[in-house]
KELUM-619245 format. One line per field, with one value per atom (N, C-alpha, C): y negated, x, z negated; residue in three letters. Coordinates in steps of 0.02 Angstrom, whole numbers, plus 32768, in hexadecimal, padded with zeros to 4 digits. Layout:
c2	Y ...
c1	X ...
c3	Z ...
aa	ala ...
This chain:
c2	803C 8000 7FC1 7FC9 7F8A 7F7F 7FC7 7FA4 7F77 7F9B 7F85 7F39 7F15 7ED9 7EB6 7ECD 7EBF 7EB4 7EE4 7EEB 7EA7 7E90 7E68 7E1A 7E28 7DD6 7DCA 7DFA 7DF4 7DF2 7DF1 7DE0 7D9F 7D78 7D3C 7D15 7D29 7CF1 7CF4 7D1B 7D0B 7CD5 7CC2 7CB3 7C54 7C3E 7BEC 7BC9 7B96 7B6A 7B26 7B20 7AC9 7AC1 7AE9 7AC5 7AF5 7ADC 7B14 7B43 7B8D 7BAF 7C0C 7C01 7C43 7C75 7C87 7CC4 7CBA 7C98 7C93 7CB5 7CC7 7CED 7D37 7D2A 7D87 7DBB 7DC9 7DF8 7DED 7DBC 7DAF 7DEB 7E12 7E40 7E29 7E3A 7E2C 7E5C 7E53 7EA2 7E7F 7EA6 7E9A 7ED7 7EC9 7F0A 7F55 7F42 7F87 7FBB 7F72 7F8B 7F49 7F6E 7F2D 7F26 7EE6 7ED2 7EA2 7E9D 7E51 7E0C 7DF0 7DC0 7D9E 7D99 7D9E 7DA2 7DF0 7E10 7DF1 7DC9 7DAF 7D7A 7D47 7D0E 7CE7 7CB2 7C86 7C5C 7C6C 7C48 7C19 7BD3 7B97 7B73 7B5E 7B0E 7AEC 7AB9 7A7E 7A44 7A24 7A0B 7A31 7A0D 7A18 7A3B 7A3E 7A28 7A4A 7A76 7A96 7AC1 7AF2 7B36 7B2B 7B4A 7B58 7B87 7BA5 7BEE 7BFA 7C1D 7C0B 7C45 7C8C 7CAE 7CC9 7CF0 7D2B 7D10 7D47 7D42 7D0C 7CE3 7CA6 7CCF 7D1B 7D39 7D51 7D54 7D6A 7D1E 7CEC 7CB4 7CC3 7CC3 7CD7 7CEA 7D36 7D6D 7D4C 7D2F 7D0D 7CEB 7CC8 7C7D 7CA6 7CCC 7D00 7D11 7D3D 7D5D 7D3E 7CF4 7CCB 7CA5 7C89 7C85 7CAD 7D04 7D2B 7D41 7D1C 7D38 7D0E 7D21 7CFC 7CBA 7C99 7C66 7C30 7C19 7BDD 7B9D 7BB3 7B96 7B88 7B55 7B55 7B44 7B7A 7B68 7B36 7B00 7AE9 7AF3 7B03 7B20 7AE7 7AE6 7AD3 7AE4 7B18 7B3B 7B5A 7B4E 7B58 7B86 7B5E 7B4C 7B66 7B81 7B84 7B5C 7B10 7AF7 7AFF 7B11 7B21 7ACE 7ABF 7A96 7AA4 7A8A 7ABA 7A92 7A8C 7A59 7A53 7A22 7A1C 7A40 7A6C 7A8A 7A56 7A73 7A5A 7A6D 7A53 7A6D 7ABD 7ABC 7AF5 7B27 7B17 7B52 7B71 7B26 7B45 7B71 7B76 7B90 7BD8 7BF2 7C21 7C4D 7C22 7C42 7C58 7C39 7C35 7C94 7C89 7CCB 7D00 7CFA 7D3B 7D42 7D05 7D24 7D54 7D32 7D63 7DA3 7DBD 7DE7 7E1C 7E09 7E23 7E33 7E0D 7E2C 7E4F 7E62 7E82 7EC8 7ED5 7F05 7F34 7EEC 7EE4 7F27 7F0F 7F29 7F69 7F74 7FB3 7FE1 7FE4 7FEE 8007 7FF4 7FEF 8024 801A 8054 8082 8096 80D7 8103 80D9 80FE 811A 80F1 8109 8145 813D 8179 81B9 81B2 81EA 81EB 81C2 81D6 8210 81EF 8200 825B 8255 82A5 82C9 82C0 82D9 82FC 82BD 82BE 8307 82FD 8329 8366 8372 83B7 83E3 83AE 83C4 83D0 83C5 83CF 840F 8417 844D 849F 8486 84C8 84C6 849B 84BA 8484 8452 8439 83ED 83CD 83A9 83B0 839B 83A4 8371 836D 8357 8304 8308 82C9 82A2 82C5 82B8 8296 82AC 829F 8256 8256 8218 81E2 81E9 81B6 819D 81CA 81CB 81A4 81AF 8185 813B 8139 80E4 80C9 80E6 80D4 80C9 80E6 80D7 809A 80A0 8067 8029 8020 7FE9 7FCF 7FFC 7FE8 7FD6 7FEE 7FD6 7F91 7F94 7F3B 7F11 7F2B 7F0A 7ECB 7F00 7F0D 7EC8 7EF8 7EC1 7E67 7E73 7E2A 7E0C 7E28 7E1D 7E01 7E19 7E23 7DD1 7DDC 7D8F 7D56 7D59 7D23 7D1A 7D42 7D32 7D12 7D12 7CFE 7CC7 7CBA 7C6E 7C44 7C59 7C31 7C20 7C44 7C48 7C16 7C31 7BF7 7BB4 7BA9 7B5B 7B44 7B58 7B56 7B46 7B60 7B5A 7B16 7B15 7AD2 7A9C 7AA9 7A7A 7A43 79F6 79D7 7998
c1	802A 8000 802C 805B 8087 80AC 80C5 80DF 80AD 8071 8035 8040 8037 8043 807F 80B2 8105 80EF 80E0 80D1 80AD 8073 8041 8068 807B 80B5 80E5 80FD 8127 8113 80C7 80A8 8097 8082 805F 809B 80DE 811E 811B 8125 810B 80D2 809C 8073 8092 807C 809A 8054 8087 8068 8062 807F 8090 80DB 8105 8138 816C 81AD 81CF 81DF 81EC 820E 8227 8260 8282 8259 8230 820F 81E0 81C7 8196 81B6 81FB 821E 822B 821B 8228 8209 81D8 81BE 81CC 81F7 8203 823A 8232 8270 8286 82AC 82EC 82F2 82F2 8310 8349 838B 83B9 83ED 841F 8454 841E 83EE 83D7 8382 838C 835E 833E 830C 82D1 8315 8313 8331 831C 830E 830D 831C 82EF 8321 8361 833B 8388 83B7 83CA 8414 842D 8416 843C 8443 8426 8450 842E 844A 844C 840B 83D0 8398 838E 8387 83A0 8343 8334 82F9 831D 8329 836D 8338 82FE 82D4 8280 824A 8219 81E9 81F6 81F3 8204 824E 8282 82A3 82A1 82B7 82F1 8342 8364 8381 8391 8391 83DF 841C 8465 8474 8467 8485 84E1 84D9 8514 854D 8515 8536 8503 8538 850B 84EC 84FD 84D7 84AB 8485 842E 8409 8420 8406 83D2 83B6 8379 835E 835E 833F 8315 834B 831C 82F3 82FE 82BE 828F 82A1 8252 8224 8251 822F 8212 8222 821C 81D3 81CC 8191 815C 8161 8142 8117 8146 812A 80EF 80B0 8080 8095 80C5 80D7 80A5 80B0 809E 80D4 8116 8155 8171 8199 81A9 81FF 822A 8284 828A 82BE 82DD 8334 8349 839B 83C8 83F6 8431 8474 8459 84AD 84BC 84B6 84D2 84A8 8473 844C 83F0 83D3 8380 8365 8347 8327 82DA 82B5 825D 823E 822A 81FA 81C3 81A0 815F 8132 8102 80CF 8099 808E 8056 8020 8001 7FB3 7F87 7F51 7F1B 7EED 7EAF 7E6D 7E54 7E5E 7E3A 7E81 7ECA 7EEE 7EF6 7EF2 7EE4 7EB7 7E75 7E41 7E4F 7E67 7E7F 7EAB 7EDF 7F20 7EEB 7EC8 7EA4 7E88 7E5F 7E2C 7E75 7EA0 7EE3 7F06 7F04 7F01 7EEC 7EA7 7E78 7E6C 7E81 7E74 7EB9 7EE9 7F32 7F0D 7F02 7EFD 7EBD 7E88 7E5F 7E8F 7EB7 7EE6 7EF8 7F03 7F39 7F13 7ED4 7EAB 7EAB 7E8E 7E85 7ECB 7F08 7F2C 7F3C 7F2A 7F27 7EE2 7E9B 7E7E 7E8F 7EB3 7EB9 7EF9 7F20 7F41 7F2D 7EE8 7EC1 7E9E 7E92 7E5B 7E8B 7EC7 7EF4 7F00 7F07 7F15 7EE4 7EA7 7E6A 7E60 7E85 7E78 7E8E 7ED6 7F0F 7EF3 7EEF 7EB3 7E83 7E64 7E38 7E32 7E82 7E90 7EBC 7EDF 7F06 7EC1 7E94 7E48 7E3D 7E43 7E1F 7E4E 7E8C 7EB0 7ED2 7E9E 7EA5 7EE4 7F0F 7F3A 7F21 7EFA 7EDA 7E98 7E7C 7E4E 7E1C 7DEA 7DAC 7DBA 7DB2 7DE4 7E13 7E41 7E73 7E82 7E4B 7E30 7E1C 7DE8 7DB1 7DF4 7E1F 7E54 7E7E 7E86 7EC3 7E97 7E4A 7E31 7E2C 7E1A 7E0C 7E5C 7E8E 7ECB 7EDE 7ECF 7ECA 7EAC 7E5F 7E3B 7E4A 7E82 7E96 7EE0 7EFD 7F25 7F15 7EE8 7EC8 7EAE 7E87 7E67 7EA8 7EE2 7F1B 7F32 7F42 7F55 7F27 7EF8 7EC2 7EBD 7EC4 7ED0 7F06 7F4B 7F74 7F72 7F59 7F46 7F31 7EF3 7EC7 7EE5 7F24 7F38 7F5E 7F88 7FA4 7F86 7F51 7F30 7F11 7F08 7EED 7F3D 7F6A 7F97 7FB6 7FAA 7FC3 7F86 7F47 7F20 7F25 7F30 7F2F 7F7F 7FA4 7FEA 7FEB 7FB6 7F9D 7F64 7F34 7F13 7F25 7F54 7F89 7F93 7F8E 7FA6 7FCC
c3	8000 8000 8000 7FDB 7FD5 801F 8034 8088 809B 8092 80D4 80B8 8091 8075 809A 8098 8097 80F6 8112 8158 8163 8163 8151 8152 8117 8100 813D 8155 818D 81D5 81DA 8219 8220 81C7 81C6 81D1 81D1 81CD 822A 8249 828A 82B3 827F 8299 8297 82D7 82CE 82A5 828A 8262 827C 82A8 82CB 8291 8277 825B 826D 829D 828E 8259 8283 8249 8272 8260 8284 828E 8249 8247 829D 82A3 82E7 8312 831D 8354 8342 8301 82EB 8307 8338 8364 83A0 83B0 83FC 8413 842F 844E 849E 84A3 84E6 8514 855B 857C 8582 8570 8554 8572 8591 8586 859E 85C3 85D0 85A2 8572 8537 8526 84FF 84D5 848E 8493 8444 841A 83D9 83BC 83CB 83DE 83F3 8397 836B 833F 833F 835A 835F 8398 83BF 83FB 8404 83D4 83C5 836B 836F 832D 8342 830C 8317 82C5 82EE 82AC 82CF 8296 8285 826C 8287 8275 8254 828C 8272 8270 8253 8249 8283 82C1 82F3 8334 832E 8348 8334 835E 834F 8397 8377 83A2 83B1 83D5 83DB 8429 83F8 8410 8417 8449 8468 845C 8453 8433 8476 84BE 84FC 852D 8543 855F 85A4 85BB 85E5 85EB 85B9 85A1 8597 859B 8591 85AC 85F3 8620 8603 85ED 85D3 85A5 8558 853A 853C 8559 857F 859A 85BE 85F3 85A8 856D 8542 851B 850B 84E1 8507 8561 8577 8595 8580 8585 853D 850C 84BC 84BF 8495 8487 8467 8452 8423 8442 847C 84A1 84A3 8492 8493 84C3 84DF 8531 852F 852C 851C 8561 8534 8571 855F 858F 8595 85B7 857E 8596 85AF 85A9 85C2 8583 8546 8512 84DF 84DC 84AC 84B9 84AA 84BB 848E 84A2 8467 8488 8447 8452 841B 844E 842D 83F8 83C2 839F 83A1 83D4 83D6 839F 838B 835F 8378 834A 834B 835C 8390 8394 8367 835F 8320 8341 838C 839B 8396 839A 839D 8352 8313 82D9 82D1 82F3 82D4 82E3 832C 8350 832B 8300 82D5 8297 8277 8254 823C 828A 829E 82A3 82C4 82C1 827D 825F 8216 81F0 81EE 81DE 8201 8236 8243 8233 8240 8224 81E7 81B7 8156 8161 819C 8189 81A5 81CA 81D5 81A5 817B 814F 810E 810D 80D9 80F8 811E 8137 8135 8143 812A 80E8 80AE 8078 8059 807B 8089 8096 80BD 80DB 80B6 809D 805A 8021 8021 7FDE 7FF9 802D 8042 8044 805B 805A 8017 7FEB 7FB2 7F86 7F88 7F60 7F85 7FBD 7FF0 7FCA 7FC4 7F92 7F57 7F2B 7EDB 7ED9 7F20 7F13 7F20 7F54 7F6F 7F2E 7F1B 7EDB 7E96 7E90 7E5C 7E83 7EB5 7ED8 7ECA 7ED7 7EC8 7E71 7E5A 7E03 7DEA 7E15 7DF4 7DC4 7DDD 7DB1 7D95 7D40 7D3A 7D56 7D44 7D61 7D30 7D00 7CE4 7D04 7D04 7D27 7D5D 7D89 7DCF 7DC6 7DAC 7D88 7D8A 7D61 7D2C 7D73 7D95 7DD3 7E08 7DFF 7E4D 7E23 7DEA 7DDE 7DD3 7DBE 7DD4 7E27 7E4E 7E8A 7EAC 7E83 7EB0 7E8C 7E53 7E2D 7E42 7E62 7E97 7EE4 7EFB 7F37 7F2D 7EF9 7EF5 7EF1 7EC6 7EAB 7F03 7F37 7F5B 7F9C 7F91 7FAF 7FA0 7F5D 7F47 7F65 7F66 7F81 7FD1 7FF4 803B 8037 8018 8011 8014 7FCC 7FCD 8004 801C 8057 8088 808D 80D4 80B0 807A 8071 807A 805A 805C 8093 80D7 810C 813F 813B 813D 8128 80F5 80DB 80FF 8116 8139 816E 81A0 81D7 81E8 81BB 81B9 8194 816E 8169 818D 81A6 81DE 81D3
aa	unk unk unk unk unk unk unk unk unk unk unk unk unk unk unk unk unk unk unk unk unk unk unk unk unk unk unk unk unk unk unk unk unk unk unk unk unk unk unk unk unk unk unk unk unk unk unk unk unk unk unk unk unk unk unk unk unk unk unk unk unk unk unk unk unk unk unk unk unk unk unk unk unk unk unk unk unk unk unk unk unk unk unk unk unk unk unk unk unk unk unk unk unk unk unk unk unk unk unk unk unk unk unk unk unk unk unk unk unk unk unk unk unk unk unk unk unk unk unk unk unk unk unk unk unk unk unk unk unk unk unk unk unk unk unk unk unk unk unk unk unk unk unk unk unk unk unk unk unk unk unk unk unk unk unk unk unk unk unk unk unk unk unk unk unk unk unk unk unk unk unk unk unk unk unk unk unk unk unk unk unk unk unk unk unk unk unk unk unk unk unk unk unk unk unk unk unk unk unk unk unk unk unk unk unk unk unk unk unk unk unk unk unk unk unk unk unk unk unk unk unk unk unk unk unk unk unk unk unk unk unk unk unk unk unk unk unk unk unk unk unk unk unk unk unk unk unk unk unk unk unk unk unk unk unk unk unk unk unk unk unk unk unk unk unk unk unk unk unk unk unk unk unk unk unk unk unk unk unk unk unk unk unk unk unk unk unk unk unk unk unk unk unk unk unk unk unk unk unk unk unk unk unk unk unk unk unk unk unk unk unk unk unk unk unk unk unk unk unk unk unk unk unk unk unk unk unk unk unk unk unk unk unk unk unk unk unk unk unk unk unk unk unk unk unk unk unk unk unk unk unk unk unk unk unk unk unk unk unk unk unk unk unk unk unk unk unk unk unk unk unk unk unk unk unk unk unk unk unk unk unk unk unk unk unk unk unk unk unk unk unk unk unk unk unk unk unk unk unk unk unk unk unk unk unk unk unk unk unk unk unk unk unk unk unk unk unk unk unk unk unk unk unk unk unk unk unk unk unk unk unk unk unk unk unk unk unk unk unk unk unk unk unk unk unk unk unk unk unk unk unk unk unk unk unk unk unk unk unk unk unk unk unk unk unk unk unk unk unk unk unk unk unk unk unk unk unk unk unk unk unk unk unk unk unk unk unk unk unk unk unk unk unk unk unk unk unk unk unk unk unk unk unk unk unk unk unk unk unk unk unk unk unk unk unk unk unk unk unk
């Protein structure tokens, strides 16, 4: 349950806010050397200002690559190259692209939940296959599912706040 969380937190740092920030490139991959790669491992990605994300290539011979991957990613980012350097502009949100980030929020943490369901449901399977071949009692069982569904809510809460806090980040202006 806690990955599914950890997973979750690390999708919402992807999502743009209208303010730079590295994480927004963290799902961007590269064809690279023959292969899909991070774009990370292939060069130094800096937010110098509020505003700008710059992004400085290992080998200045994938430069292309990046820029293609970088205006193929959903971001809505547009690199302009210097020879050196990929700087991405971060345009201010509109009311309707907030609302948009808004709704993919929410729908990521409803993922997110479900996720978190479906551990319990494998869990509670468990619980009850182990009651079944005599290893737990019927007690036992009882004590182990409301321990369960007290970590699931735990969990859930968690989820929540994330997405309010990631919301209010986003309508933020």
């Amino acid at each position: 349950m806690e990955g599914a969380v950890t997973a979750l937190s690390g999708e919402f740092a992807s999502v743009r806010t209208g303010r730079a920030s590295t994480g927004l490139l963290d799902r961007v991959t590269v064809e690279a050397y023959g292969t899909r790669t991070p774009l990370n491992q292939l060069a130094t990605i800096h937010a110098p200002e509020p505003r700008l994300i710059t992004v400085q290539p290992y080998d200045r011979s994938i430069m292309q690559s990046i820029e293609k991957a970088i205006m193929e990613s959903d971001l809505g980012l547009t690199p302009s190259n210097d020879g050196q350097t990929i700087r991405l502009p971060v345009p201010q949100l509109t009311e309707q692209r907030r609302k948009e980030m808004v709704k993919l929020v929410h729908k990521m943490a409803e993922e997110g939940r479900i996720a978190v369901r479906n551990v319990r449901r494998d869990v509670l399977n468990d619980l009850k296959k182990a009651e079944k071949e005599g290893e737990l009692s019927r007690d036992e069982l009882n004590r182990a599912q409301d321990e369960v569904q007290k970590l699931t809510d735990a969990e859930v809460k968690a989820i929540d706040e994330l997405m309010g806090r990631k919301e209010a980040e986003i309508l933020e202006v």
